[in-house]
C-alpha positions, -999 to 999 in steps of 0.1 A, spaced: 647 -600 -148 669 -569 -148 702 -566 -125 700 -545 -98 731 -524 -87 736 -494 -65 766 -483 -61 788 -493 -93 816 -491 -75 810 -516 -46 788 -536 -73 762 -536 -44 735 -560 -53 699 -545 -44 658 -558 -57 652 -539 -89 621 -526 -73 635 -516 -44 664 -496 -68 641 -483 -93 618 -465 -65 646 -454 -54 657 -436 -85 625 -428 -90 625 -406 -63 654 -384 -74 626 -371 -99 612 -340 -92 574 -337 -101 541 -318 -97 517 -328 -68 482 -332 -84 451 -345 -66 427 -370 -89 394 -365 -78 366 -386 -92 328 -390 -79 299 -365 -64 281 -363 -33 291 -392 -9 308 -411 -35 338 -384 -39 373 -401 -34 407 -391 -50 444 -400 -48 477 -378 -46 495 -383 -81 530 -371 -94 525 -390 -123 504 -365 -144 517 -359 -184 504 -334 -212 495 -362 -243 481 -334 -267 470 -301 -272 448 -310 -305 426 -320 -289 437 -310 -253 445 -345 -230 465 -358 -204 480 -391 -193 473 -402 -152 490 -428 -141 468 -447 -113 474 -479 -94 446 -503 -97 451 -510 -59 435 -478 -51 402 -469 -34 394 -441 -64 401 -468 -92 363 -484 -88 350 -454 -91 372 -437 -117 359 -469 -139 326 -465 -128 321 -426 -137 343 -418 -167 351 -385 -157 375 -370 -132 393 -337 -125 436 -331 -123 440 -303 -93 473 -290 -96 486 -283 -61 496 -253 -45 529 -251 -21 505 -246 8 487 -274 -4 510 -301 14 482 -315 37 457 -320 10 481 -338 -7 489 -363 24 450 -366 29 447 -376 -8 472 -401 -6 456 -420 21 484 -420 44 463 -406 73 437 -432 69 411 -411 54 390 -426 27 364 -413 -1 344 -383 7 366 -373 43 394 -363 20 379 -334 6 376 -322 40 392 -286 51 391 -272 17 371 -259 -9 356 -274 -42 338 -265 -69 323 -283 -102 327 -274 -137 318 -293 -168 316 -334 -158 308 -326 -123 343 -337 -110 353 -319 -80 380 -289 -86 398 -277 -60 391 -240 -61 425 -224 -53 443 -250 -73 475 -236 -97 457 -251 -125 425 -279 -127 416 -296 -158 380 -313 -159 383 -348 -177 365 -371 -196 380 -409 -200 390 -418 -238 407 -444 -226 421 -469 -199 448 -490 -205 456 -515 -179 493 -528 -173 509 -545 -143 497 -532 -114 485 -495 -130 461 -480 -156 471 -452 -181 441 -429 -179 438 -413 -212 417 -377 -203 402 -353 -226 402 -319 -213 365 -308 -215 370 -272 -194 404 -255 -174 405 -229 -145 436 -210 -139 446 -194 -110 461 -159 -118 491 -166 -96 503 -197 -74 535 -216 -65 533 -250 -70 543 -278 -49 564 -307 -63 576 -341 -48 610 -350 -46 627 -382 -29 597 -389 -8 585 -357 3 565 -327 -7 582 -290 -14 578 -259 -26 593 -255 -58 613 -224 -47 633 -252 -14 644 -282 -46 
C-alpha cells in the first residue's frame, strides 16, 4: 500500500483513495454520455474517462465501473455510442450519472436521439458521437477498459464543449 500525503509540508497523513480522487479532480476532461441498449432497455452513464486508442483502425478506450446499471447491458449488447457533450449539456450529464435517481430508459428523457450504424443511441446535438462496437473488455479492480471500434461518426459543425473539473461541470471557455 502506497503513502498517502497532502500537504508535504505539514506531512498530513490522508487514505490514498481519498488523495488520489482528490488529485484526480484537478484534471480537466471532456463530459461524454455512454449510451448502450434500444427501446426500453436504453441506459447510459456520464464518463470523463474517454481516450482515442487508434486511428488505423479508428477506436477508443471507456473507462466504466462495473458497479454501474449500464455495465449489464453494455456486456449484454456489444455495441454502444460516445456522445460528446455540449456546454448546455450540463443536465444531461447529471441525469446520466444517476445522481438524480433516474435509471435506464428515463435518462434519455428531455432530449433528442438518433441511431446510426449499431443502433446505439446518439445524442443528436452532441459536439461529436462515435457509434461503437466492443473488441474488447478488460476487467480490472472495480472497472472495465472498453475497447470500441468506431463503426460511423457525426460531427456537429460547431459546439463548445463541456468539461469536468474538481467535481463539477463547465464550459470550457469558465476553466
Amino acid at each position: 500500500m502506497g503513502i498517502a500525503i497532502r500537504d508535504l509540508s505539514l506531512a498530513q497523513a490522508q487514505p490514498l483513495q481519498e488523495l488520489f480522487r482528490s488529485a484526480m479532480r484537478g484534471l480537466a476532461g471532456g463530459v461524454s454520455v455512454i449510451t448502450v441498449g434500444t427501446d426500453e432497455e436504453r441506459t447510459g452513464l456520464t464518463a470523463t474517462s474517454v481516450s482515442s486508442l487508434s486511428v488505423e483502425p479508428p477506436s477508443l478506450i471507456v473507462s466504466v465501473n462495473r458497479n454501474s446499471s449500464s455495465w449489464s447491458t453494455l456486456k449484454r449488447h456489444g455495441s454502444f455510442a460516445v456522445n460528446i457533450l455540449q456546454a448546455r449539456h450540463a443536465a444531461i450529464a447529471e441525469r446520466f450519472s444517476g445522481r438524480g435517481g433516474l435509471k435506464g430508459a428515463a435518462r434519455y428523457a428531455g432530449a433528442s436521439w438518433i441511431t446510426l450504424a449499431t443502433g446505439a443511441p446518439i445524442l443528436e446535438d452532441a459536439v461529436a458521437a462515435f457509434d461503437c462496437e466492443v473488441e474488447e473488455m478488460i476487467e480490472r479492480h472495480s472497472h472495465a477498459i472498453v475497447i470500441g471500434k468506431v463503426v460511423a461518426v457525426r460531427l456537429a459543425e460547431e459546439a463548445e464543449p463541456l468539461i469536468y473539473w474538481r467535481g463539477g461541470y463547465l464550459p470550457i471557455n469558465a476553466a
